[in-house]
N, CA, C and O atoms as a printed pandas DataFrame, in Angstrom:
     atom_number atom_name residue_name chain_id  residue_number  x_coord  y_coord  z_coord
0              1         N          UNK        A               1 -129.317   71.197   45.065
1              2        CA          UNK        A               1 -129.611   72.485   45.658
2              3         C          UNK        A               1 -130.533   72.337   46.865
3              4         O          UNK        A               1 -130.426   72.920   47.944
4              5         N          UNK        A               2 -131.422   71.484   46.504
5              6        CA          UNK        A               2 -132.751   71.187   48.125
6              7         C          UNK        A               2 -131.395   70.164   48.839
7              8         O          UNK        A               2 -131.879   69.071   49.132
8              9         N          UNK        A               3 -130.376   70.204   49.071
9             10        CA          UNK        A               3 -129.909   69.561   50.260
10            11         C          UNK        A               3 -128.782   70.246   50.901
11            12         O          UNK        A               3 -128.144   69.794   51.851
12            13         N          UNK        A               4 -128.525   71.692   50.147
13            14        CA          UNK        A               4 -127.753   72.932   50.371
14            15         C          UNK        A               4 -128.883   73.237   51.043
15            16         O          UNK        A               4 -128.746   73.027   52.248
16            17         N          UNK        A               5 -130.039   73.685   50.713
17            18        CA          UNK        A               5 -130.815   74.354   51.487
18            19         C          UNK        A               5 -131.430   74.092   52.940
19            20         O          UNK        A               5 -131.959   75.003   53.576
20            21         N          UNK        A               6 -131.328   72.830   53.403
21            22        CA          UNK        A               6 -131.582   71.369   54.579
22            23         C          UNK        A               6 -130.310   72.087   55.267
23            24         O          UNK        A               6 -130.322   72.867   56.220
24            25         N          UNK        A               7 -129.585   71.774   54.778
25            26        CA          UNK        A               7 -128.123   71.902   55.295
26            27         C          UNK        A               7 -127.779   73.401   56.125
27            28         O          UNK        A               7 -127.384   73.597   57.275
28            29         N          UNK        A               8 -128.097   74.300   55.064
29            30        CA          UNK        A               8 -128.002   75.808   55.521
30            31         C          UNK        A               8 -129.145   76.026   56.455
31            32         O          UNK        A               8 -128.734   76.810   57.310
32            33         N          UNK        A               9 -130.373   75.707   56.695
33            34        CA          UNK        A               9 -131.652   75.836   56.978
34            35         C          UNK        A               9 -131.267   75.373   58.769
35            36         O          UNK        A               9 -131.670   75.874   59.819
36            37         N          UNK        A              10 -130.156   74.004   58.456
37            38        CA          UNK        A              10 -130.263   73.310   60.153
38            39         C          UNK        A              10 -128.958   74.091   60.535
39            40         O          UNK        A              10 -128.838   74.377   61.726
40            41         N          UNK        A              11 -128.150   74.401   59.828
41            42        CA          UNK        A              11 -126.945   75.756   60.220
42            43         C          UNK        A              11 -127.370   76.600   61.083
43            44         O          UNK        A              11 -126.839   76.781   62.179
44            45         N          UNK        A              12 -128.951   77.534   60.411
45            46        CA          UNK        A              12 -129.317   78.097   61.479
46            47         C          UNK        A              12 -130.021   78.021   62.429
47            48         O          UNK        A              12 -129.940   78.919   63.267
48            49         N          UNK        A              13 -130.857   77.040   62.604
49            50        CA          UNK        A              13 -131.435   76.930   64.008
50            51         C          UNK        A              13 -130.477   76.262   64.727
51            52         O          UNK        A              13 -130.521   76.404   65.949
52            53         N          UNK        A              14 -129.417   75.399   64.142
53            54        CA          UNK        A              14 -128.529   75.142   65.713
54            55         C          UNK        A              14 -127.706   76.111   66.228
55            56         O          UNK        A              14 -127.394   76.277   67.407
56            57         N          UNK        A              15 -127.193   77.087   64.727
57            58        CA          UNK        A              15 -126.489   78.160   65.477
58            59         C          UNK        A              15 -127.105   79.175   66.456
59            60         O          UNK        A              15 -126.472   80.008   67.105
60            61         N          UNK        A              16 -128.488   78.973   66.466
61            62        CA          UNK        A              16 -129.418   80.262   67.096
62            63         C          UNK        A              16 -129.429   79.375   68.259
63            64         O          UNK        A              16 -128.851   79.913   69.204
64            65         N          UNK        A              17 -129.886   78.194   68.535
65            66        CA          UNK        A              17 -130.532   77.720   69.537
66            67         C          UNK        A              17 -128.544   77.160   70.572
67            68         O          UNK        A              17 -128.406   76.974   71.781
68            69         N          UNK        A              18 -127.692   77.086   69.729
69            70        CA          UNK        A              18 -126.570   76.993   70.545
70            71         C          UNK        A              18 -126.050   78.404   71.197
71            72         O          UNK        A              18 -125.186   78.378   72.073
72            73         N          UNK        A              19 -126.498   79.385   70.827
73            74        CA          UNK        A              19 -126.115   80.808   71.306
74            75         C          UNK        A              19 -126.239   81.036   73.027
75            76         O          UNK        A              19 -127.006   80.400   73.749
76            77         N          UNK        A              20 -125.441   81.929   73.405
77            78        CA          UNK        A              20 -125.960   82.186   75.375
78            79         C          UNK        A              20 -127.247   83.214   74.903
79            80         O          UNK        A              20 -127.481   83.704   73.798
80            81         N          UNK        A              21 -127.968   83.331   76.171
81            82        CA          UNK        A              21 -128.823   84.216   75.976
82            83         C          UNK        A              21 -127.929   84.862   76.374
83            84         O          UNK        A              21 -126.938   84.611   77.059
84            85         N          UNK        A              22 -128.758   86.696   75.390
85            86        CA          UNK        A              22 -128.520   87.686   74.830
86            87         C          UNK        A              22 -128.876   88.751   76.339
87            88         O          UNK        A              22 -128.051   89.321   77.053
88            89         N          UNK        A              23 -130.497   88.735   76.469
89            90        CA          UNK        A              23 -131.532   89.172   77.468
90            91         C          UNK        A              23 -130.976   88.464   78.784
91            92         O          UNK        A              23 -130.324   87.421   78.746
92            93         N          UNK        A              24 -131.233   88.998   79.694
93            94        CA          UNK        A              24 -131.565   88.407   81.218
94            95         C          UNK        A              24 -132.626   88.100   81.793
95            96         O          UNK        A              24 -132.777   87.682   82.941
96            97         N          UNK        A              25 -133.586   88.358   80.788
97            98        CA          UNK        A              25 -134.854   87.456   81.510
98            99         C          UNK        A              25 -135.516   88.020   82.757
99           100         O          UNK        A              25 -135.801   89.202   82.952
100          101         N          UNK        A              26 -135.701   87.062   83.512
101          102        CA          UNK        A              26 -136.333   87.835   84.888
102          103         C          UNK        A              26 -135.919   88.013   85.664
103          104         O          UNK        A              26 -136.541   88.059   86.725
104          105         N          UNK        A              27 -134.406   88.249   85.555
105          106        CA          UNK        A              27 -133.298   88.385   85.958
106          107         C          UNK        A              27 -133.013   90.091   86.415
107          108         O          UNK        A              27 -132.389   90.745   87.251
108          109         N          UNK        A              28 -133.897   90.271   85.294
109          110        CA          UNK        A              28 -133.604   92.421   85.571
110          111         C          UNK        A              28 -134.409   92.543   86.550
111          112         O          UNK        A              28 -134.050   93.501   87.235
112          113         N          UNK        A              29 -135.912   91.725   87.222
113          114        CA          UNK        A              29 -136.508   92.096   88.166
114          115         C          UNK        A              29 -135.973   91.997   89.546
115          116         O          UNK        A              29 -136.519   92.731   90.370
116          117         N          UNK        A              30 -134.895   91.138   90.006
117          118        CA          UNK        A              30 -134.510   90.697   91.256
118          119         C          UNK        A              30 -133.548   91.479   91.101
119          120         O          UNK        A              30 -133.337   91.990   92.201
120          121         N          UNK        A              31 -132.230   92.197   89.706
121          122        CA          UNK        A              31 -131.504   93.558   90.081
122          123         C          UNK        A              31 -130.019   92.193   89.618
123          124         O          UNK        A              31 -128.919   92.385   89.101
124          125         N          UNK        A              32 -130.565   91.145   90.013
125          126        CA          UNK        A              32 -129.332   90.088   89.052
126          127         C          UNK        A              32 -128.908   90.404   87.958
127          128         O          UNK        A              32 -127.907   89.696   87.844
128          129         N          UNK        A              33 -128.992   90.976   87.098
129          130        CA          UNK        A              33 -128.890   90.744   85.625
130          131         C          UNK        A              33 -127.566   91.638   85.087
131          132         O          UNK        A              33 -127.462   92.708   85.686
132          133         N          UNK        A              34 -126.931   91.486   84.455
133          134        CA          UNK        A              34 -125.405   91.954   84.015
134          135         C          UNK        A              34 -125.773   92.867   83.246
135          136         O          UNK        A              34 -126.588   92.374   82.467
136          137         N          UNK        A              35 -125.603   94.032   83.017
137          138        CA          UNK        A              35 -126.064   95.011   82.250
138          139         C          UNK        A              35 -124.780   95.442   80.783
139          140         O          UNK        A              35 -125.005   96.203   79.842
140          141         N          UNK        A              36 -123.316   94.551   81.090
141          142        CA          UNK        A              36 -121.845   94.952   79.923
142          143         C          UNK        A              36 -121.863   93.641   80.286
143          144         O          UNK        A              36 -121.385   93.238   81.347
144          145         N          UNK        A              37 -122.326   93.029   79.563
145          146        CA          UNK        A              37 -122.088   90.857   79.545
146          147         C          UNK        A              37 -121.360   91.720   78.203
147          148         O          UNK        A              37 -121.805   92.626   77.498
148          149         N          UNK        A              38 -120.008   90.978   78.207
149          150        CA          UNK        A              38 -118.994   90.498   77.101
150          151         C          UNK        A              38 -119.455   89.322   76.275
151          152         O          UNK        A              38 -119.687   88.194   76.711
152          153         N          UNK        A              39 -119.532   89.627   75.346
153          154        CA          UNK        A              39 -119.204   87.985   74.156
154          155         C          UNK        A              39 -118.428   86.935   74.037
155          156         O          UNK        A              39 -117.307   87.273   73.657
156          157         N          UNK        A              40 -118.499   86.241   74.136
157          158        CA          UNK        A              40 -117.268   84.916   74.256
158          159         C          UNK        A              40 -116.905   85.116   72.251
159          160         O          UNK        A              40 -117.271   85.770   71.274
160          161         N          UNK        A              41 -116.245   84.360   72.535
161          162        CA          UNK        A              41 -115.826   84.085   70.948
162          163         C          UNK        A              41 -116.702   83.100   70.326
163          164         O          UNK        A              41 -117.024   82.972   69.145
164          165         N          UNK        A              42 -116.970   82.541   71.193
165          166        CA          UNK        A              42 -117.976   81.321   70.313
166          167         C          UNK        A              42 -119.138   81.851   69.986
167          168         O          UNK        A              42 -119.720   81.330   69.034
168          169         N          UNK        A              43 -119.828   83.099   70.726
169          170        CA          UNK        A              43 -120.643   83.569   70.127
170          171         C          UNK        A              43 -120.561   84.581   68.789
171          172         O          UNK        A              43 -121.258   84.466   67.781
172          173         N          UNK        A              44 -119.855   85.282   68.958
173          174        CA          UNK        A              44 -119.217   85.726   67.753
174          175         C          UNK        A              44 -119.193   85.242   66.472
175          176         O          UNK        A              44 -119.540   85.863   65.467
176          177         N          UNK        A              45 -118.715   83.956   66.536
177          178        CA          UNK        A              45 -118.710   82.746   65.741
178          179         C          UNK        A              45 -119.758   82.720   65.298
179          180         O          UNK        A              45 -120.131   83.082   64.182
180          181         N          UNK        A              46 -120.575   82.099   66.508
181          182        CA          UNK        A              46 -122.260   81.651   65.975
182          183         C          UNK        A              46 -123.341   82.790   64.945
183          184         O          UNK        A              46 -124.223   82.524   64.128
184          185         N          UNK        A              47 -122.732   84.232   65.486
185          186        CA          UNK        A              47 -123.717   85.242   64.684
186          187         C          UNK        A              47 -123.147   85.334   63.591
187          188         O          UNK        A              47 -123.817   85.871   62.709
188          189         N          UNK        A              48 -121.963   84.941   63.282
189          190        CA          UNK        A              48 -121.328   84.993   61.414
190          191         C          UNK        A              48 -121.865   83.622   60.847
191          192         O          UNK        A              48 -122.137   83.612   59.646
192          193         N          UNK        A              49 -122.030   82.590   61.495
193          194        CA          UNK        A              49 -122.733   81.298   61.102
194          195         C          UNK        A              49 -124.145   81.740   60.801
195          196         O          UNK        A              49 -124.679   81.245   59.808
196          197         N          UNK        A              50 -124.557   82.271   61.248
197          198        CA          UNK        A              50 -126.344   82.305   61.174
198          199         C          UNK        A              50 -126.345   83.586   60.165
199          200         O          UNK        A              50 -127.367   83.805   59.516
200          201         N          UNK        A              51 -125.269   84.387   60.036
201          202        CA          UNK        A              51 -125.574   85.239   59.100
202          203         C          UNK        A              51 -125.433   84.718   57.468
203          204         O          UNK        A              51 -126.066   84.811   56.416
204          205         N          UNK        A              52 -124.321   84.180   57.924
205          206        CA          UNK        A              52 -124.080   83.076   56.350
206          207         C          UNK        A              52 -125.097   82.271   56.004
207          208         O          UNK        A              52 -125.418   82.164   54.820
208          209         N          UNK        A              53 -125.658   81.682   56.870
209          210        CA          UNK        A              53 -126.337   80.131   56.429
210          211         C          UNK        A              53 -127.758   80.780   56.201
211          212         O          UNK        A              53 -128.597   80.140   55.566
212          213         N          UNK        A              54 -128.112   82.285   56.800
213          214        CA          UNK        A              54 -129.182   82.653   56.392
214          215         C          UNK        A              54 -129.461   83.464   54.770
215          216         O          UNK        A              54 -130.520   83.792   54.234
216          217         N          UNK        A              55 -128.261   83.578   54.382
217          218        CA          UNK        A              55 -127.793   84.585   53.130
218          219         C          UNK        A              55 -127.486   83.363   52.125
219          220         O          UNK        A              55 -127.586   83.603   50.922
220          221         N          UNK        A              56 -127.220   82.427   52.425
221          222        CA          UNK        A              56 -127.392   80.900   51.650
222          223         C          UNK        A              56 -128.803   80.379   51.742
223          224         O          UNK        A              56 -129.356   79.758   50.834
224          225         N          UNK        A              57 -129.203   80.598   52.601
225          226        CA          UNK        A              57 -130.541   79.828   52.273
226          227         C          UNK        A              57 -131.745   80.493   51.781
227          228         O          UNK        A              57 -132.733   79.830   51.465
228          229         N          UNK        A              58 -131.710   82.069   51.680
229          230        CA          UNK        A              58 -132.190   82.862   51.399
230          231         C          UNK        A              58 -131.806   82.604   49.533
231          232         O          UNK        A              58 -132.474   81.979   48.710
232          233         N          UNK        A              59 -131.289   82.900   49.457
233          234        CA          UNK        A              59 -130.098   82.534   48.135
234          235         C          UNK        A              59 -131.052   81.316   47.308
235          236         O          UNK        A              59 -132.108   81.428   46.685
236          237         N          UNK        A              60 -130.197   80.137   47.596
237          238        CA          UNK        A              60 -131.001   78.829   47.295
238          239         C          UNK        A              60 -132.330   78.740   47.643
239          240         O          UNK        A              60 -132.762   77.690   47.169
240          241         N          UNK        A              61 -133.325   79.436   48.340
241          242        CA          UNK        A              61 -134.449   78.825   48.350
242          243         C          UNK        A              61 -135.226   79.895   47.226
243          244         O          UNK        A              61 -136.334   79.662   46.743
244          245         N          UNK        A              62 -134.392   81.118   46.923
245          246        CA          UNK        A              62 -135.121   81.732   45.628
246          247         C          UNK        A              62 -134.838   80.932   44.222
247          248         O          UNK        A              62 -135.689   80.713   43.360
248          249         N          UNK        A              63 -133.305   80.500   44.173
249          250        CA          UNK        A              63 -133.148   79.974   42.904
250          251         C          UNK        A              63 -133.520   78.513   42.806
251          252         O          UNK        A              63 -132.998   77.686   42.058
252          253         N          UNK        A              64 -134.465   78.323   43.641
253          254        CA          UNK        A              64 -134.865   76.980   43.631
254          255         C          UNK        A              64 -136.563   77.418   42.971
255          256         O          UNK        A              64 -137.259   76.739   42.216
256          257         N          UNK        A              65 -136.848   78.690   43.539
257          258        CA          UNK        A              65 -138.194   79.030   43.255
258          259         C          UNK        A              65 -138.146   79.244   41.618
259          260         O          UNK        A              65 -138.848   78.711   40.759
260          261         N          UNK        A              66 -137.276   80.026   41.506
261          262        CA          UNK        A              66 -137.315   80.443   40.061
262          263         C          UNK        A              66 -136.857   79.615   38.901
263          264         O          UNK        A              66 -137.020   80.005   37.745
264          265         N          UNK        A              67 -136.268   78.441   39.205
265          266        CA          UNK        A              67 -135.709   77.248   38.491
266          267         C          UNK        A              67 -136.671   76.455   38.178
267          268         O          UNK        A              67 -137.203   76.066   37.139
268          269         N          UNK        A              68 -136.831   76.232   39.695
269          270        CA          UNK        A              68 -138.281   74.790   39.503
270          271         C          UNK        A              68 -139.417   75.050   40.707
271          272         O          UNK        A              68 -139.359   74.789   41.908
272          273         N          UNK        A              69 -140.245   75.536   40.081
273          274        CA          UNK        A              69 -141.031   76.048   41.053
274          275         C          UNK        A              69 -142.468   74.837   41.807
275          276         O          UNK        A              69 -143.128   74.778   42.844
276          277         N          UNK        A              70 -142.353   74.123   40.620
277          278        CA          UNK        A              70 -142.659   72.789   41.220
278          279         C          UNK        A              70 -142.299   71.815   41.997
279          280         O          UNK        A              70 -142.675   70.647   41.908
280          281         N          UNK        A              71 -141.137   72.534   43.228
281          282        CA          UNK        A              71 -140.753   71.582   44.121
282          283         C          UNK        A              71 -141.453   71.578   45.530
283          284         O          UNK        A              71 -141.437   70.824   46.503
284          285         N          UNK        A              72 -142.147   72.901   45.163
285          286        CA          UNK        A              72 -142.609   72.951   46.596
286          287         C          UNK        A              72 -143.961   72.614   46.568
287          288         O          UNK        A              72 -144.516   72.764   47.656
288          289         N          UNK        A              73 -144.665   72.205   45.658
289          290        CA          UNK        A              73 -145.852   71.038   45.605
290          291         C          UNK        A              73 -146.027   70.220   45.646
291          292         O          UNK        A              73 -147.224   69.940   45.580
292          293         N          UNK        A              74 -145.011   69.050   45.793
293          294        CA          UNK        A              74 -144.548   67.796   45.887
294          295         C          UNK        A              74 -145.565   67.504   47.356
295          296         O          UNK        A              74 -145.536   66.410   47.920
Protein backbone atom coordinates (compact mmCIF):
# COMPACT_ATOMS: atom_id res chain seq x y z
CA UNK A 1 0.00 0.00 0.00
CA UNK A 2 3.08 2.71 0.91
CA UNK A 3 4.21 2.09 -2.78
CA UNK A 4 0.54 2.74 -4.25
CA UNK A 5 0.76 5.73 -2.35
CA UNK A 6 4.68 6.92 -3.86
CA UNK A 7 3.23 6.01 -6.99
CA UNK A 8 -0.14 7.99 -6.86
CA UNK A 9 1.62 10.85 -4.82
CA UNK A 10 4.40 11.26 -8.06
CA UNK A 11 1.12 10.87 -10.51
CA UNK A 12 0.34 14.07 -9.16
CA UNK A 13 2.96 16.38 -9.09
CA UNK A 14 4.07 15.34 -12.59
CA UNK A 15 0.63 15.62 -13.79
CA UNK A 16 0.38 19.24 -12.23
CA UNK A 17 3.82 20.35 -13.04
CA UNK A 18 3.39 18.79 -16.86
CA UNK A 19 0.16 20.96 -17.32
CA UNK A 20 0.27 24.50 -19.75
CA UNK A 21 -0.28 27.32 -17.64
CA UNK A 22 -3.80 28.00 -16.87
CA UNK A 23 -3.14 32.11 -15.91
CA UNK A 24 -1.19 34.49 -18.19
CA UNK A 25 0.90 35.85 -15.84
CA UNK A 26 2.23 39.22 -16.64
CA UNK A 27 1.04 38.77 -19.64
CA UNK A 28 -2.50 40.58 -18.80
CA UNK A 29 -0.31 43.74 -18.06
CA UNK A 30 1.24 44.34 -21.63
CA UNK A 31 -2.72 43.38 -23.05
CA UNK A 32 -0.81 39.91 -24.49
CA UNK A 33 -2.69 37.51 -22.74
CA UNK A 34 -5.53 35.21 -24.44
CA UNK A 35 -8.55 35.72 -22.58
CA UNK A 36 -10.78 31.94 -24.56
CA UNK A 37 -7.25 29.81 -24.52
CA UNK A 38 -8.86 26.35 -25.56
CA UNK A 39 -7.59 23.10 -23.87
CA UNK A 40 -5.57 20.75 -25.75
CA UNK A 41 -6.47 17.24 -25.00
CA UNK A 42 -3.51 16.50 -23.17
CA UNK A 43 -4.59 18.75 -20.72
CA UNK A 44 -7.78 17.36 -20.24
CA UNK A 45 -6.04 14.21 -19.72
CA UNK A 46 -3.75 15.60 -17.14
CA UNK A 47 -6.79 17.09 -14.87
CA UNK A 48 -8.53 13.43 -14.84
CA UNK A 49 -4.91 12.11 -13.88
CA UNK A 50 -4.49 14.41 -10.95
CA UNK A 51 -8.02 13.94 -10.06
CA UNK A 52 -7.59 10.16 -9.81
CA UNK A 53 -4.19 9.91 -8.33
CA UNK A 54 -5.40 12.49 -5.81
CA UNK A 55 -8.67 10.36 -4.78
CA UNK A 56 -6.10 7.32 -4.56
CA UNK A 57 -3.84 8.80 -2.53
CA UNK A 58 -6.20 10.43 -0.41
CA UNK A 59 -7.75 6.87 -0.16
CA UNK A 60 -4.49 4.92 0.72
CA UNK A 61 -2.90 7.37 2.84
CA UNK A 62 -6.12 7.12 5.27
CA UNK A 63 -6.21 3.33 5.16
CA UNK A 64 -2.74 3.26 5.81
CA UNK A 65 -3.47 5.60 8.88
CA UNK A 66 -6.10 3.52 10.22
CA UNK A 67 -4.41 0.06 9.58
CA UNK A 68 -1.01 0.87 10.80
CA UNK A 69 -0.61 3.95 12.18
CA UNK A 70 2.86 3.30 13.07
CA UNK A 71 4.22 3.90 9.71
CA UNK A 72 4.52 7.27 9.84
CA UNK A 73 7.00 7.21 12.84
CA UNK A 74 9.46 5.22 11.33
Amino acid sequence: MMLIAVVSGVGLVMGYLLQSPKASGLGAIGGTAHKFKLRSGRDAFLDKLIIWCAVVFGIVVFLLSVVNPEIWTM
